[in-house]
C-alpha angles and dihedrals in degrees: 000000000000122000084244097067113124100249120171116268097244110059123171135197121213121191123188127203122262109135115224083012091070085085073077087068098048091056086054099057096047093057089049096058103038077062092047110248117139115198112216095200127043119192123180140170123200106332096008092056086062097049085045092057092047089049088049099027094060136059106272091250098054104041093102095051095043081049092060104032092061088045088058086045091060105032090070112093123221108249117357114073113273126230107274124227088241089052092053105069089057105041095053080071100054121123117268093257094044090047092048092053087048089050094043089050089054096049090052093042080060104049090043094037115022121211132296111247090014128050139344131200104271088229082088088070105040081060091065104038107019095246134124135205076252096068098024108156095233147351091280078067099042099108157077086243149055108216099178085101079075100054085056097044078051100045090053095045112041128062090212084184081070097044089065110031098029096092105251123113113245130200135171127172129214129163122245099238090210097046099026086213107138112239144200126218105197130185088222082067111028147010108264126206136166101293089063089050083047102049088054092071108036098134103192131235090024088040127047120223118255126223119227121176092350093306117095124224139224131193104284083228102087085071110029123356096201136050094211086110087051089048093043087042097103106026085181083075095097141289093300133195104205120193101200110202114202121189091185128054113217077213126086156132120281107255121248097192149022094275095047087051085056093050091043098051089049085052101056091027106066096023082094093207097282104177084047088065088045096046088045095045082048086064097040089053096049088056097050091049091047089052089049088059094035096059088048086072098053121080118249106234087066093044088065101043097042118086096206087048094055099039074057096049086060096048100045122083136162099212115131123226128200119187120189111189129203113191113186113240115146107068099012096088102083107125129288094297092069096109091053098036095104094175122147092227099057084032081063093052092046093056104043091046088053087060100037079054102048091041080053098056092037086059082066102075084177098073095045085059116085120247117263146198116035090333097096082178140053145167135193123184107213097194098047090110094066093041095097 
C-alpha cells in the first residue's frame, strides 16, 4: 500500500498485553509505517503499553529502530551468553523437537535469570540484605521480581517530553489494586512518565504494583487485556480506522495434557473477547445511527423542547468505525511459557510474522475504507485464514 493511499484521517493503534509476544506488534508497526499510516492514538495494555511508549515516545523516523533497539535491550538475559545475531539464522532452522528444547531453555533462563534491562529474581536481593518476596516491607516488594531495571530501560528510551506534547494520543491501562476498577491513564488528561508505563504491565505475583500519586497498579490486564472498548468508547470521536493487535487467539485446540491446559487457559484467558467487543460496538453503532435518523424526522422545534429528544440527541451519532484485527496465530503457539520466552530467535519470528500479517491486511484496500451506506460499523480479521 503506497503512502499516497487515501486512509482516514483518524487512525488508532491498539495494542493488547502478552508479555515476550509484544515483538508481534512491532512488526506490526513497522509494517504500518513503511506503508504510510500514522496512528494518532496509541493505546496499549501490559506489553503493548511499552511498545506504545517506545512508537510515541520516539522521532517518527526513528520509531522502528528505537523499536527494535529496545526488543533487542530486553531479550539478553543477566548472567548466561545470549543468542548471537550470527547463531540465529541457523537455529530458526532448526527440527520441532531441537527448537522446543531451545524454547524450553529460554523460558526457564527467564524465570532463573530474568531479563537484562527489565527485571531480575528478587532473590537477588534477599543475598545482599537477608529479605524475601515472603516478608517484603511493602507492595513495591511483593513480588518474584524486581522491575526498577525497566524504569531505567524507560527513562533512557523514551522522550517522554515527546510522549505528551508530540501530538499523538496516548493511552495505557492499569488496575487500581484497592478498588480493582481498570483505569486509563491517558496523555489528553495527564502527563505521563515511566511509572505509568510501568503500572500497565505489573504482572503480579512476578511484578510488583507500582504506586503513582498514593494508589498502587497492577497490569490492566487482569481485567481487560486489550484497550479496543476505551478506544470504541465515544464513537462521536470521529470517523476512525482502528488497527486491534491481539497477542492471544480466543481460538484454539482442545488440550491433551497439563501443560496444554496452562497455555489454553492463558489463551482464553487474556484474548479478552475481542470480536465480542466488536460484535457488541457493531450494535451500538447501528442504534446510534437509528436515533440519528430517528431525530431527522422530528421537527425541530420539538427536538429542542423535548427531554428525551434531546438525552437522544447526545447519544446518536452518524461516524463511521472500521476495526481490522490481527490476532497472532503462527508462532504463538509454543507451550505455556510463550509470554516469558524472551529468546532472540523466537523474538525474530515475532517480530517477522507481525509484518508478513499487517502487509497481509494492507494488500485489502477494502478494509482500510470506511463502511458505507446504512453499516456505521465494520470488522475484518486479517489472520482468519490461518485460523484453522
Amino acid at each position: 500500500m503506497s503512502a499516497a493511499a487515501p486512509f482516514p484521517e483518524n487512525i488508532a493503534l491498539v495494542l493488547q498485553g502478552g508479555g515476550a509476544l509484544g515483538a508481534y506488534q512491532a512488526g506490526v508497526y513497522q509494517g504500518l509505517h513503511e506503508a504510510g499510516v500514522a496512528p494518532g492514538w496509541l493505546a496499549g495494555i501490559s506489553i503493548g503499553a511499552f511498545n506504545t511508549a517506545i512508537i510515541a515516545g520516539s522521532a517518527p523516523e526513528r520509531r522502528v529502530e528505537a523499536l527494535r533497539t529496545f526488543w533487542e535491550t530486553i531479550s539478553q538475559p543477566y548472567l548466561l551468553p545470549a543468542t548471537t545475531l550470527g547463531q540465529e539464522a541457523r537455529l530458526e532452522g532448526l527440527g520441532e523437537h531441537a527448537r522446543a528444547w531451545l524454547d524450553t531453555w529460554e523460558a526457564w533462563r527467564a524465570l532463573a535469570e530474568g531479563q537484562r534491562g527489565f527485571f531480575h529474581p528478587r532473590g537477588w536481593d534477599a543475598g545482599l540484605t537477608g529479605q524475601s518476596p515472603f516478608d517484603a516491607a511493602g507492595p513495591q516488594s511483593a513480588s518474584w521480581y524486581d522491575t526498577r531495571p525497566m524504569i531505567e530501560t524507560l527513562e533512557r528510551m523514551v522522550d517522554f517530553d515527546r510522549l505528551n506534547d508530540g501530538g499523538i494520543r496516548v493511552s495505557v491501562g492499569a488496575v487500581n489494586v484497592a478498588t480493582g476498577n481498570l483505569e486509563y491513564f491517558d496523555n489528553t488528561r495527564m502527563r505521563l512518565d515511566a511509572r505509568h508505563i510501568l503500572a500497565s504491565g505489573a504482572l503480579p505475583p512476578a511484578f510488583p504494583a507500582v504506586e503513582i500519586d498514593g494508589a498502587f497498579y497492577w497490569d490492566g490486564g487482569l481485567v481487560s487485556n486489550t484497550p479496543l472498548s476505551y478506544v470504541l468508547s465515544d464513537p462521536r470521536r470521529a470517523d476512525t480506522l482502528v488497527f486491534q493487535v491481539d497477542l492471544w487467539s480466543a481460538r484454539g485446540e482442545l488440550p491433551q495434557n497439563l501443560l496444554d491446559v496452562a497455555e489454553r487457559q492463558k489463551e482464553i484467558q487474556y484474548s479478552s473477547r475481542t470480536r465480542m467487543v466488536t460484535t457488541v460496538q457493531r450494535v451500538d453503532q447501528h442504534y446510534r445511527r437509528l436515533l440519528r435518523e430517528l431525530l431527522e424526522a422530528i421537527p425541530a422545534e420539538a427536538r429542542e423542547s423535548n427531554p428525551w429528544a434531546r438525552h437522544a440527541a447526545d447519544l446518536a451519532c452518524g461516524n463511521r468505525i472500521s476495526v481490522i484485527q490481527l490476532i497472532y496465530r503462527e508462532r504463538a503457539r509454543i507451550g505455556h511459557f510463550k509470554d516469558y520466552q524472551f529468546g532472540r530467535v523466537a523474538l525474530r519470528e515475532h517480530w517477522t510474522s507481525g509484518l508478513v500479517d499487517v502487509n497481509r491486511a494492507l494488500a485489502h484496500p477494502e478494509w482500510l475504507r470506511l463502511p458505507t451506506g446504512e453499516d456505521a460499523f465494520a470488522s475484518h480479521d486479517a489472520t482468519a485464514m490461518d485460523a484453522d
